[in-house]
Backbone bond lengths (Angstrom), bond angles and torsions (degrees), N, CA, C in turn:
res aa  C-N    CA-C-N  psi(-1)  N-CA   C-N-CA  omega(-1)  CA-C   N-CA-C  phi
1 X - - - 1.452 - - 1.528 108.76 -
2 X 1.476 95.68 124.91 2.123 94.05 169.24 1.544 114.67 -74.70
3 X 1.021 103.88 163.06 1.447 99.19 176.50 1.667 98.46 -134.04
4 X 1.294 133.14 143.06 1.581 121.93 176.49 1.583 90.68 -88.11
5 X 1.575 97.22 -167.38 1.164 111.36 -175.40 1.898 129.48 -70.65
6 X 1.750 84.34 -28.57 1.505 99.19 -167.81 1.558 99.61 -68.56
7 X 1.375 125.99 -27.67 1.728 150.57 -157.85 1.485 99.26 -83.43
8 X 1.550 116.56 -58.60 0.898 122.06 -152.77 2.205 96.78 -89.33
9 X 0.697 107.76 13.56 1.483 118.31 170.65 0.998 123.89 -148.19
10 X 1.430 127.28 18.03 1.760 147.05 133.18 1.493 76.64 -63.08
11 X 1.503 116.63 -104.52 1.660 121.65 -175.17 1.076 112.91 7.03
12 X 1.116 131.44 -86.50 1.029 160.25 -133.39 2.215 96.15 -72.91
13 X 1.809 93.54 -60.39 1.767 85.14 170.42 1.486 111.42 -62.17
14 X 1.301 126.56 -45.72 1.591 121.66 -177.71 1.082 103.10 -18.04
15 X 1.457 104.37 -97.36 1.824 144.56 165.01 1.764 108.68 -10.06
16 X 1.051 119.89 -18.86 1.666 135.06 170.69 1.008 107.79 -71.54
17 X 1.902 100.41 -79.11 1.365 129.08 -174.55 1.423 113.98 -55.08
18 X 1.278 131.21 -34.67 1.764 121.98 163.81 1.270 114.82 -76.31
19 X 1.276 127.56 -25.35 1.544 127.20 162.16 1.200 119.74 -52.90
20 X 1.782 125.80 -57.22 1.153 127.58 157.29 1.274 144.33 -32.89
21 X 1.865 101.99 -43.47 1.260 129.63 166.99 1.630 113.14 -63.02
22 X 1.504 108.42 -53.09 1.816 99.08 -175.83 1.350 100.14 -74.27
23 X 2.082 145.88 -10.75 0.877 118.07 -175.35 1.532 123.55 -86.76
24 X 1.670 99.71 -11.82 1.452 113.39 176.34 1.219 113.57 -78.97
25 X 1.356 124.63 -27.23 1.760 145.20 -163.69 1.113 86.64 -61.20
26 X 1.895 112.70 -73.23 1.362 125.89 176.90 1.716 125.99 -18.73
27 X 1.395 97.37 -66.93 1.129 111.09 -179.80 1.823 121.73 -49.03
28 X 1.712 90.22 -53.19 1.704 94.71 169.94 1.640 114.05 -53.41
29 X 0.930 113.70 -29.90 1.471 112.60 -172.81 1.171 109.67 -66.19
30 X 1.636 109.78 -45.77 1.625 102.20 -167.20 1.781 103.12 -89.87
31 X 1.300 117.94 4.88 1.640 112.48 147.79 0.929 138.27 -101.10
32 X 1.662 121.17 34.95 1.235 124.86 -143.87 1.465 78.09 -121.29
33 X 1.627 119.12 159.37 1.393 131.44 176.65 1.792 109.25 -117.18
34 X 1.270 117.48 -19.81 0.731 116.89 -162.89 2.023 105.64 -119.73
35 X 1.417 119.30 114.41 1.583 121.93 -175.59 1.171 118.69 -54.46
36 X 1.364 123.12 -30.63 1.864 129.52 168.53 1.692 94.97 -63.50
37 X 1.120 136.08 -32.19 1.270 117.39 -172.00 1.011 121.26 -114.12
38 X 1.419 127.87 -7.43 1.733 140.39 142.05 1.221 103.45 -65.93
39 X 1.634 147.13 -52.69 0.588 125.45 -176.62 1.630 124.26 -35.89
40 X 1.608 96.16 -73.39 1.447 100.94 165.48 1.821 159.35 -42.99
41 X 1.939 75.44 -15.06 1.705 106.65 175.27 1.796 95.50 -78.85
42 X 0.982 116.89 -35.66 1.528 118.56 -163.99 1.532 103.49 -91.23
43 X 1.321 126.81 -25.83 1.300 117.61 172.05 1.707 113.87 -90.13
44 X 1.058 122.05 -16.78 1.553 130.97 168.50 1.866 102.73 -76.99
45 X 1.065 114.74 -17.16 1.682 122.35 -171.94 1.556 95.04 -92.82
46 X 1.197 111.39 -54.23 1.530 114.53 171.05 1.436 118.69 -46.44
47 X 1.207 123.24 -50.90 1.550 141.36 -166.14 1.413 91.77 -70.45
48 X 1.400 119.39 -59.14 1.870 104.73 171.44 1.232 133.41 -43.12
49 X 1.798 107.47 -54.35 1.297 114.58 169.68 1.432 117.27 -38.84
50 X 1.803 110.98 -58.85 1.132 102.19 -176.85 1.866 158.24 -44.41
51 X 2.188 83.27 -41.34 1.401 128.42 149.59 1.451 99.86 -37.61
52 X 1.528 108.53 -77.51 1.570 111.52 -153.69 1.438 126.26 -46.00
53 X 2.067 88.83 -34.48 1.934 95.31 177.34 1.649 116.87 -79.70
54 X 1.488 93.30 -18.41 1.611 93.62 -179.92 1.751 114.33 -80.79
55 X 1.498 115.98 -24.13 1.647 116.92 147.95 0.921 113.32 -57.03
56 X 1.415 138.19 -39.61 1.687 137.23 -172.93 1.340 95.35 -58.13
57 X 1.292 136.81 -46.60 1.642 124.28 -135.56 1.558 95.74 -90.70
58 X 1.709 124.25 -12.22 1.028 108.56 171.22 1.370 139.21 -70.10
59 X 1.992 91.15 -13.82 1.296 90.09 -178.85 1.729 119.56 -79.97
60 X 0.923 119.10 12.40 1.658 133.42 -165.65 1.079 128.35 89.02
């Protein structure tokens, strides 16, 4: 798949912006005091990661 330019740097912010997102997720988790809400920091961190690699694969 081609991607033009305008596509390929949408991509490109996504793929940022969920990186950013699971690194802050991360972070909340490991300041979190309470396991109902780490828990949930770490599965919302996951769900980015996951996103983020599945934007990656578009780029080839």
């Amino acid at each position: 798949m081609n991607l033009n330019q305008q596509e390929l740097q949408t991509l490109r912010h996504l793929i940022g912006s969920h990186e950013l997102a699971e690194k802050k997720l991360n972070f909340y988790a490991e300041q979190c005091q309470d396991q109902q809400a780490k828990q949930m920091f770490k599965q919302s961190a996951q769900s980015a990661s996951n996103t983020r690699q599945k934007l990656m694969s578009f780029l080839g």
